[in-house]
N, C-alpha and C positions, 0 to 999 in steps of 0.2 A: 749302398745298393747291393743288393745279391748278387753273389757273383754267378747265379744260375741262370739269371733272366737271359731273356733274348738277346737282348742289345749288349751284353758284354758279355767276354769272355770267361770262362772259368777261371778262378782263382789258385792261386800258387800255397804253397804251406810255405811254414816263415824258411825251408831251408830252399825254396825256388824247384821243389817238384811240385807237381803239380796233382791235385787231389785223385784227378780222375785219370787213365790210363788210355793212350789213345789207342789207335791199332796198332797190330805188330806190323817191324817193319818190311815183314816179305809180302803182306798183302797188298792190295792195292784200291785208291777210290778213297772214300771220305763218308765217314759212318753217319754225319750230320748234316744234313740239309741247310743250305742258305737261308731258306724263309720261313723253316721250322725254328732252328736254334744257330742263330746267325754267330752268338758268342763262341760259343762250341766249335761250329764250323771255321771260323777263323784260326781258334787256338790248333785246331786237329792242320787246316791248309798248311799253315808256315812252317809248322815241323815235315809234317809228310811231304810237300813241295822241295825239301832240304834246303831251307831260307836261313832257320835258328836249329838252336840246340839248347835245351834249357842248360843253367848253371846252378852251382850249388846256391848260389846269393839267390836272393827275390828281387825278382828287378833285371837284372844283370842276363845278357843273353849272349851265347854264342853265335856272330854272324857268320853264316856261310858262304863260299865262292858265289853262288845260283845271286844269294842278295847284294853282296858285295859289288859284283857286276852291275848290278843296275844302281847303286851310288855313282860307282867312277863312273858310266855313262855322263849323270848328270854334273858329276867334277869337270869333269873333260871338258862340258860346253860353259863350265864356270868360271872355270880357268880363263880358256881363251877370253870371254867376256869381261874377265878382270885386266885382263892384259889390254884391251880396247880401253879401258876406262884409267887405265895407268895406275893402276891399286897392287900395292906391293904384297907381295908374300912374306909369313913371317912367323914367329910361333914365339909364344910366352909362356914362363912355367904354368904346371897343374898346380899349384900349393900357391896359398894367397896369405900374405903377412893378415893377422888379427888388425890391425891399425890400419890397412889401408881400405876395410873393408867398413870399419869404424867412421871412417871420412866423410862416408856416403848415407846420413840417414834413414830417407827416403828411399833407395836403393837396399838397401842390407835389409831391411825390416820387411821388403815386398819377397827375400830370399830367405831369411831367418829360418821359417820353419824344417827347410829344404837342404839346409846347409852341412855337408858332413862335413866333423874336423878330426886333425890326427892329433892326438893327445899323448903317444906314449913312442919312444924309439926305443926297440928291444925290451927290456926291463924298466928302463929311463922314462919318469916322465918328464914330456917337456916342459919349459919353464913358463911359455908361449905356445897356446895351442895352434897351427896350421890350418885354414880353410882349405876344401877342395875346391874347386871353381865351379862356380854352378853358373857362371858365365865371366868375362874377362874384362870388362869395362875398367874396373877397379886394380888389375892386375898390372893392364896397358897404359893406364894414364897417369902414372908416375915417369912412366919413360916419354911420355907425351909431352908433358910437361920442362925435358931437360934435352927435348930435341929440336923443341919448338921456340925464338928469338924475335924472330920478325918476320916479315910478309912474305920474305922470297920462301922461307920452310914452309908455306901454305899453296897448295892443302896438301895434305898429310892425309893419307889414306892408306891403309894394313887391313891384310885378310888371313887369315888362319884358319887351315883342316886341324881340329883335336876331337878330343873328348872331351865331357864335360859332366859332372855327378849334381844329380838335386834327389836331394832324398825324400821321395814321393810318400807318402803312406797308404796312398787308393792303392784298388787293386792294381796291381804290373799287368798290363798288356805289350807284346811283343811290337817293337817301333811305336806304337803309337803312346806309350807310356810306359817310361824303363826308367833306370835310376840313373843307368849310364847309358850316354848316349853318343855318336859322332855329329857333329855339324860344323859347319864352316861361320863363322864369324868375321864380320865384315867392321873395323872400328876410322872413321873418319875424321877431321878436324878442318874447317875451313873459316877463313877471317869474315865470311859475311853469312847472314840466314838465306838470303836467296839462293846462294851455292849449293846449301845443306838441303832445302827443301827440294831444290832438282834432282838430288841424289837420291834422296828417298825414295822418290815416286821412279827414276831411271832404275833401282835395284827392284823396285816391287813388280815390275813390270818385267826383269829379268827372274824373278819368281814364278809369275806367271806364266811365263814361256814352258820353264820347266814343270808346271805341271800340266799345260794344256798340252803344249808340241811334243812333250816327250812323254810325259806319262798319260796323256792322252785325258785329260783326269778335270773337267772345269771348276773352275775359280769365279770365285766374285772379289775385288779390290776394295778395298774401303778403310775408312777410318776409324780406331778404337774407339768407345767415350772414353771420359775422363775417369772413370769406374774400372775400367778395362784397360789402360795403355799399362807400359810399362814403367816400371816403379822408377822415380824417378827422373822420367824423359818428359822432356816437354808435348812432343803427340807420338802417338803408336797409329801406322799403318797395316795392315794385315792381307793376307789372300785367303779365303775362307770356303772350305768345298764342305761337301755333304754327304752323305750315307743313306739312300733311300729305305734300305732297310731296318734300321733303325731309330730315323727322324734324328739325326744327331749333328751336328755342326763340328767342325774340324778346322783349328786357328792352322794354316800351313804351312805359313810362314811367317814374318815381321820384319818391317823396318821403320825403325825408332826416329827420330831425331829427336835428339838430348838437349837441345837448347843451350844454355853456356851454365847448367847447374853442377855438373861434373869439371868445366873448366875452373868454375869459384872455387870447387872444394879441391881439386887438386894443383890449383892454382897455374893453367895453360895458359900462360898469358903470350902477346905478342908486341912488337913496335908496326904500327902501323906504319903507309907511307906517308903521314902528315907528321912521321914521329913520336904519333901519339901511342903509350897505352892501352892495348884492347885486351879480351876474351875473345876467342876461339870458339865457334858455332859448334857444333860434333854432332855424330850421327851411329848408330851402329844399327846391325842387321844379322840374320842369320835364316837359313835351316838346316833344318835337320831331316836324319833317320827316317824319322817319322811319315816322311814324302813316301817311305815304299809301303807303310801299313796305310795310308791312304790310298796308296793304288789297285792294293790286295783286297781291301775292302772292297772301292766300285767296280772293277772289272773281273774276278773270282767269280767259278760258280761250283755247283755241285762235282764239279771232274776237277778240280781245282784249280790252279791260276790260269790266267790269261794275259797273258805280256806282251804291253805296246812293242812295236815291232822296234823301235828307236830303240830300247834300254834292254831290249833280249841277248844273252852274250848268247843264245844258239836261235837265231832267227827261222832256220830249214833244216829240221832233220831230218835223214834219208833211210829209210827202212828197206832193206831186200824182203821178197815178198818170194821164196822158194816154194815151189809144187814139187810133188812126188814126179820123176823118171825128170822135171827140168835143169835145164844147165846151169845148175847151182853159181857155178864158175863166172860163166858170164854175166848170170845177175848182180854177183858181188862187184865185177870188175864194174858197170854199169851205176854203180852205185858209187863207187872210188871218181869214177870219172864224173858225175854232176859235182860232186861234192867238190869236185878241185875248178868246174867250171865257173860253177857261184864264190867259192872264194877267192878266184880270180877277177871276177868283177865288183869283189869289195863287200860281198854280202857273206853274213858270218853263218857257215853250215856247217853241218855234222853229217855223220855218219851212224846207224846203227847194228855193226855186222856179229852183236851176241850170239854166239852159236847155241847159247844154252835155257834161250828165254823165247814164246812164238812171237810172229807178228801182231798179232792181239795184244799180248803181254807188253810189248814195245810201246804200242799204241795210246793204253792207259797211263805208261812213266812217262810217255812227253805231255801226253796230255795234261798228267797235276801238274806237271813242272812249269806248264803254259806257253809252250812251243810256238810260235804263231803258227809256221804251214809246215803242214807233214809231205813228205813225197814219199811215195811209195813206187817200190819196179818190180812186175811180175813179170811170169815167162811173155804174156800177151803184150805188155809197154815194151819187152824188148825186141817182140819180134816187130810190133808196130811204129819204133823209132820213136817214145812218148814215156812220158812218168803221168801218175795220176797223184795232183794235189789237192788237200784236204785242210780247208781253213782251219784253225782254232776259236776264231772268234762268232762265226754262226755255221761252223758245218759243214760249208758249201763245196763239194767236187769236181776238178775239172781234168781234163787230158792234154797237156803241152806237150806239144813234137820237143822233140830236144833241141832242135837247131833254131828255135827262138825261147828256151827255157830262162837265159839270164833275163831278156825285157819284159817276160810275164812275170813272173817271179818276181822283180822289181816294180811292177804295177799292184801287185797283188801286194806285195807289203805296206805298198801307203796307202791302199784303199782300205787295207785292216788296220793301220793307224789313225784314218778319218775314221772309220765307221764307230771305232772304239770311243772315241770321241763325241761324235754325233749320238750313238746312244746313251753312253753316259749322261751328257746336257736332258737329253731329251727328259732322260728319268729324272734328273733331278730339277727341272724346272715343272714337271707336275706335280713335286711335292712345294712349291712356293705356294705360299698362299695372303695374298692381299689382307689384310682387314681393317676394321676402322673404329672397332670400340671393342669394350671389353668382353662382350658374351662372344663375339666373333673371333677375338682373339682364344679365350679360352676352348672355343669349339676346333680351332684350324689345333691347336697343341693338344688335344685328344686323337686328334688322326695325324699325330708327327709329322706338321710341316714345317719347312723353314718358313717364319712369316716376315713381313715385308706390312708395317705400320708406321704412322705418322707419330712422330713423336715431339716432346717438348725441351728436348735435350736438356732433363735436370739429374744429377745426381741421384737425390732425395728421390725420385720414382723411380729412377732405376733399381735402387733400394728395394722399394717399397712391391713392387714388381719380384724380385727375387723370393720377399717373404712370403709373399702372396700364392706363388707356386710352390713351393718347397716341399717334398716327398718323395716316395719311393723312388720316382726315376728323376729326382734332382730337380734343385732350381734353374730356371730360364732367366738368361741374360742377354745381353743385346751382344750381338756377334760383330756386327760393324754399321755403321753409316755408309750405303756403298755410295763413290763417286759419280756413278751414274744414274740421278735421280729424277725417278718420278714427276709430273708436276706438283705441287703443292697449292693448290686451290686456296685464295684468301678464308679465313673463317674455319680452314679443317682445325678439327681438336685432337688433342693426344689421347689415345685411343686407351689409355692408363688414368690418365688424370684429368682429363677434359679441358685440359690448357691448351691455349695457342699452341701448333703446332707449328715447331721449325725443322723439321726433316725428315724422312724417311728411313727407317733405321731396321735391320731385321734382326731377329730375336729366335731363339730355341736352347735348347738344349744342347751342349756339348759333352766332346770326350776332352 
């Protein structure tokens, strides 16, 4: 694909700069329109919002505090959530023996392509080449394996914050496609498949959370095909959000269950309580990174981000608003003092008293940064006992006395956390589009929708389907079966093949 079209960002040259030169950094604003050059815009947002910083490598990005913050947000509610479900912490090396990566057929050949290894120490090469982990399955379940006896060791549940390298060859886009990345990794073992399968759908649904309640950002849940799951795993589940502007689908999370094919080849076995012999069900899970270029995507516009109030590390910054012959002094103190009112009642604020930049100038750097509510005190809020606050997310002005500032302010932050929400859905369920055979299908995929068709759930047409689209903006695949279906009328046909139809499946085009 061009790395100039719409839908994707511009491309990096093999050292990770980047072809094109954005603005300098004392200007301010965003030289590219969202619905003219949406790829552009993105590349140009996450630098000038101060999210990344490119690296010499391609692929490889520097994250900044601005994006960093809105990770830990969603660690913080992961953590604790881990700690309800009694899933321990834990961390395994980065470097992956050749043999034990070997073990896993099905597994290694679905990451083969992706896989960096270290070949040489100093001048030395090694005798045994090193994998980097391009995820941890295969890392973990040798200790799995030597910890695991009998029934009481079950279940067995480990999570890890790392990094992780898969060496991508598409163009690098910033989170949503890097060679390195951070995510948490969730790996399980339990003596029965009922345990495993509750787990699945209990984490997919702790995915969701995090991208509807916090990043404000809607999901659909569903099931991989068998074309799509992960390499290896008996079923892949997914949460799958979307990009109006570019018709594009986005996998934004997963949780696997492995079935016991990683327990035969690493051989996790157990005594049951009948004394019996068993295998070990397993499960793994993850996300990633990728959760903030999803966000930056739906909620971003032309002034550049916009940040759920939940994951903003400066939720209110306060702007002094000085006129000529005013009490310069008491604006600032005025300003000192909201700022310590709302951090007092838990809400994370700022201050902005740059002596050397105007209010205007102020205005535009919270606004790319994606501020949610600005406050602003001029000589008139001070004589009036009031600040005038200015949404982020549509604009909206209003005048709070000070002596009820923390419970408006506090109303106002989740009503711009609903709304962000509510308009996101809104857009992206006008791009769904029903249909039921194939001119219908091909017409809803000329005007980038997600579509939502009745399918035969076979391999072989989902194939056949990929080849049948394949061009400039890529083949279409089925993005998941969601759990919440449709009815399926006796007699419907697969809108591909014209077979009995067993489910409803949506389909488009991904990043």
């Amino acid at each position: 694909m061009a790395a100039a079209e719409a839908n994707e960002p511009i491309a990096e040259t093999s050292g990770g700069v980047k072809k094109k030169e954005v603005k300098k950094e004392t200007g301010l604003g965003l030289s590219n329109r969202k619905a003219d050059n949406f790829g552009e815009w993105y590349s140009e947002l996450v630098v000038h919002a101060d999210m990344i910083e490119y690296y010499p490598i391609s692929g490889c990005y520097i994250l900044l505090p601005w994006a960093m913050s809105i990770w830990k947000a969603m660690q913080d509610f992961f953590d604790a959530e881990m700690t309800k479900m009694k899933v321990g912490t834990c961390y395994f090396p980065l470097f992956v023996p050749s043999s034990f990566l070997q073990k896993e057929k099905d597994h290694i050949e679905g990451f083969a392509p992706e896989v960096a290894w270290v070949t040489k120490a100093g001048d030395t090469d090694l005798e045994t080449p090193i994998a980097i982990r391009p995820t941890s399955e295969t890392v973990m379940y040798p200790s799995y394996s030597n910890r695991i006896r009998g029934h009481r060791d079950l279940p067995l549940k480990y999570n890890q914050w790392c990094n992780v390298v898969r060496w991508e060859f598409s163009n690098p886009m910033p989170f949503i496609r890097s060679r390195e990345f951070l995510w948490q990794e969730g790996h399980s073992a339990f003596a029965t498949k009922e345990e495993a399968d509750a787990e699945v759908l209990d984490v997919l649904e702790l995915y969701r959370h995090i991208y509807e309640e916090y990043l404000a950002v809607p999901v659909i849940k569903g099931k991989k095909s068998e074309l799509e799951k992960f390499a290896g795993g008996l079923y892949t589940t997914s949460v799958e959000a979307f990009i109006p502007n570019t018709g594009r689908s986005i996998q934004g999370a997963t949780s696997h269950c492995l079935g016991q094919n990683f327990a035969k080849m690493f051989e996790i076995n157990f005594e049951n309580e009948k004394g019996e012999k068993a295998m070990v069900w397993q499960n793994s899970w993850a996300y990633s990174t990728r959760t903030i270029g999803v966000m930056v995507m739906v909620h971003g516009d032309d002034k550049g981000l916009v940040l759920p109030p939940k994951v903003a590390s400066v939720q209110v910054i306060v702007i002094p608003v000085p006129f000529k012959n005013a009490d310069t002094q008491a604006i600032f103190d005025a300003c000192d003092a909201t700022v310590n009112t709302l951090c007092e009642a838990g809400i994370r604020a700022e201050s902005d008293t740059r002596d050397n930049y105007s209010p205007g100038w102020k205005y535009a750097h919270w606004e790319l940064k994606g501020v949610p509510l600005r406050i602003e005190i001029g000589p008139k809020d001070l004589a009036n006992k009031q600040v005038r606050v200015v949404r982020r997310d549509n604009w909206e002005k209003v005048d709070i006395p000070r002596d009820d500032l923390v419970k408006q302010v506090k109303d106002l932050l989740y009503n711009i956390q609903q709304n962000l929400f509510n308009v996101a859905k809104q857009k992206r369920d006008a791009c769904i589009q029903v249909v039921h055979n194939w001119d219908e299908f091909v017409k809803a995929l000329s005007q980038r929708k997600m579509i939502l068709a009745p399918w035969c759930d076979e391999e072989a047409v989902e194939v056949d389907v990929k080849a049948r689209t394949r061009g400039e903006m890529g083949a279409v695949k089925t993005l998941c079966t969601p759990f919440d279906q449709l009815e399926l009328p006796e007699g419907t046909k697969c809108f591909a093949s014209g077979k009995p139809a067993k489910v409803w499946s949506y389909w488009g085009r991904s990043y």
